[in-house]
C-alpha positions, -999 to 999 in steps of 0.1 A, spaced: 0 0 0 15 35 -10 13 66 12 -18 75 -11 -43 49 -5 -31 53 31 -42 87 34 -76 78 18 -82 53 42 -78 77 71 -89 106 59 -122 109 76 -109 104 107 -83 127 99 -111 155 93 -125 152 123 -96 158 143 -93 188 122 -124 196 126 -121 193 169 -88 211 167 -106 242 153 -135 241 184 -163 225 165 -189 252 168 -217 231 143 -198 209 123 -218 181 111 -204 146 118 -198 127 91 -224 96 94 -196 68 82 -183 38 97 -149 44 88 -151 79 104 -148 63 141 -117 65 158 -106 26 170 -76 27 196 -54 0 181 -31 -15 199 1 -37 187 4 -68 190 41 -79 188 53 -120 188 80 -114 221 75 -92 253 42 -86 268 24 -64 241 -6 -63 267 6 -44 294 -19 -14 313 -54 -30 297 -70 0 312 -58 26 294 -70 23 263 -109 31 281 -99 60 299 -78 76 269 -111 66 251 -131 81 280 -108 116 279 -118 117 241 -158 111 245 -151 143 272 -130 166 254 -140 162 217 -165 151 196 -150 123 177 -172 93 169 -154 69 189 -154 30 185 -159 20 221 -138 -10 217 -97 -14 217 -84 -29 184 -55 -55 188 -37 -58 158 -5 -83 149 23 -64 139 22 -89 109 -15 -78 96 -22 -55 63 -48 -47 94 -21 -23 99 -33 0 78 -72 7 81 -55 28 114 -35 57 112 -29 57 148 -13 24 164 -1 18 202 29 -1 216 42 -4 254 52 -32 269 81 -37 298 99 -69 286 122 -76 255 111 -61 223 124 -89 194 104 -83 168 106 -111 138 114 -103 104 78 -100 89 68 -80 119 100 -58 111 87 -58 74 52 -50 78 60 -24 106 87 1 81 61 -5 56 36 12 75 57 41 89 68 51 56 33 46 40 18 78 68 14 55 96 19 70 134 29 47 161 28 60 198 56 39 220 52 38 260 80 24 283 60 9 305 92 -2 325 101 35 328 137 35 325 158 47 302 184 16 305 157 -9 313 153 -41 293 118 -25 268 138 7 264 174 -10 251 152 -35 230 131 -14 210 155 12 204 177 -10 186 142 -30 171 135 3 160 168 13 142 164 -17 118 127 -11 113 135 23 102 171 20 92 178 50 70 202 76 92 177 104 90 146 85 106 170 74 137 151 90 171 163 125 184 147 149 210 111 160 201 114 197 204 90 213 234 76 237 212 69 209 191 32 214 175 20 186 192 19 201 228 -7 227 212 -24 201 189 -57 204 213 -47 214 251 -15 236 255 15 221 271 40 247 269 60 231 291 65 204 270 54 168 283 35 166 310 55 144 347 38 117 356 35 102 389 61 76 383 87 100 377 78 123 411 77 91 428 112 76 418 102 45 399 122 31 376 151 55 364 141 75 390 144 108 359 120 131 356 124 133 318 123 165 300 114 157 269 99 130 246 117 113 217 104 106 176 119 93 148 107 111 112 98 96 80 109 129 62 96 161 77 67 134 93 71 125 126 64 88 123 69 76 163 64 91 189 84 74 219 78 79 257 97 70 291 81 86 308 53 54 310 21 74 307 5 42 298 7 31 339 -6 71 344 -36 64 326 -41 26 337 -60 39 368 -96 24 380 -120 51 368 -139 43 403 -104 55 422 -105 93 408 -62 91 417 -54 111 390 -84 135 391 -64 164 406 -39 164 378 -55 144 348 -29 140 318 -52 120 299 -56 152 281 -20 150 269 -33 117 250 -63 135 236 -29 157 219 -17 127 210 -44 115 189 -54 145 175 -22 150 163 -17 111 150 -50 116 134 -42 155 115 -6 139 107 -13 110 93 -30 122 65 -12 153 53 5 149 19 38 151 13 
């Protein structure tokens, strides 16, 4: 599939973020299946692809509160191996084990990134020399092995912390960090690798996947609720994803 019939296959979804970026004051929704947003997560062979089932619901929630997507209620789980790839421009991975992805999975994945693909990566170990972290780093350097797509600092000014909500300090902390867990960093800054001038992946370890894991009966996080960073997330995934090149 080229970058072309990938942007036609998300481009209603890509309006409506669009359209929820500008406010939405009347904007008919579109009244098309393929219009929903579906939270799809990865499914990879090694490592536990499964980790912080919760969060896909309350990111889901955040969404339902904030904008007016049409949401699919349900979380997608898609093999890394599956043209399923592709029907989603917008595709989650965490995890806090070895990352070993197979060759097909390795095959299937460039292919999508350099078709207009996003794909949002969570340390869910939280550490920047932990076992996920040094595994899909160097998974990720021979997924996208050209020199230029290798991951760098994503800029805090970067567009994405004003793509809905304003984060003008850059990423949000999360309670993992304040608390000491893992590397015990309070990281400044996320990390993305670029297909061109598109930012492709977007990688975290700053494990806002656990953040967002929380029982919606708890209210934990209710005094300082970074779900709305995700809603960022995927309004920018959803706007990027489908702007030519």
């Amino acid at each position: 599939m080229n970058r072309r019939d990938f942007v036609l296959r998300s481009t209603a979804a890509a309006a409506f973020a669009m359209t929820v970026e500008r406010g939405i004051t009347g904007g008919a929704l579109l009244p098309l299946p393929s219009s929903e947003f579906a939270f799809a997560r990865l499914r990879y062979a090694s490592g536990n692809w499964d980790a912080d089932p919760n969060m896909p619901t309350n990111l889901l929630h955040a969404l339902a509160a904030h904008t007016r997507l049409r949401l699919d209620a349900r979380e997608r789980i898609i093999d890394a191996t599956s043209n399923d790839l592709f029907a989603h421009p917008f595709l989650y991975l965490t995890g806090n084990r070895t990352v070993q992805f197979t060759p097909r999975e390795r095959e299937r994945l460039r292919h999508y990134l350099r078709s207009g693909g996003f794909l949002f990566v969570d340390d869910c170990e939280h550490d920047i020399n932990g076992e996920f972290a040094r595994s899909f780093e160097a998974e990720l350097s021979l997924v996208l092995d050209h020199p230029e797509e290798r991951l760098r600092a994503l800029p805090n000014d970067h567009e994405l912390y004003r793509a809905y909500f304003d984060f003008p300090a850059g990423p949000p902390t999360t309670s993992h960090e304040v608390n000491g867990w893992g590397d015990r960093l309070v990281h400044p800054y996320l990390r993305g690798a670029w297909v061109g001038n598109r930012l492709a992946v977007l990688y975290s370890n700053k494990d806002y996947g656990c953040e967002w894991n929380y029982d919606p009966r708890s209210g934990c996080f209710m005094a300082h609720d970074t779900t709305r960073f995700g809603v960022n997330i995927i309004v920018y995934a959803l706007r990027n994803a489908a702007r030519p090149r």
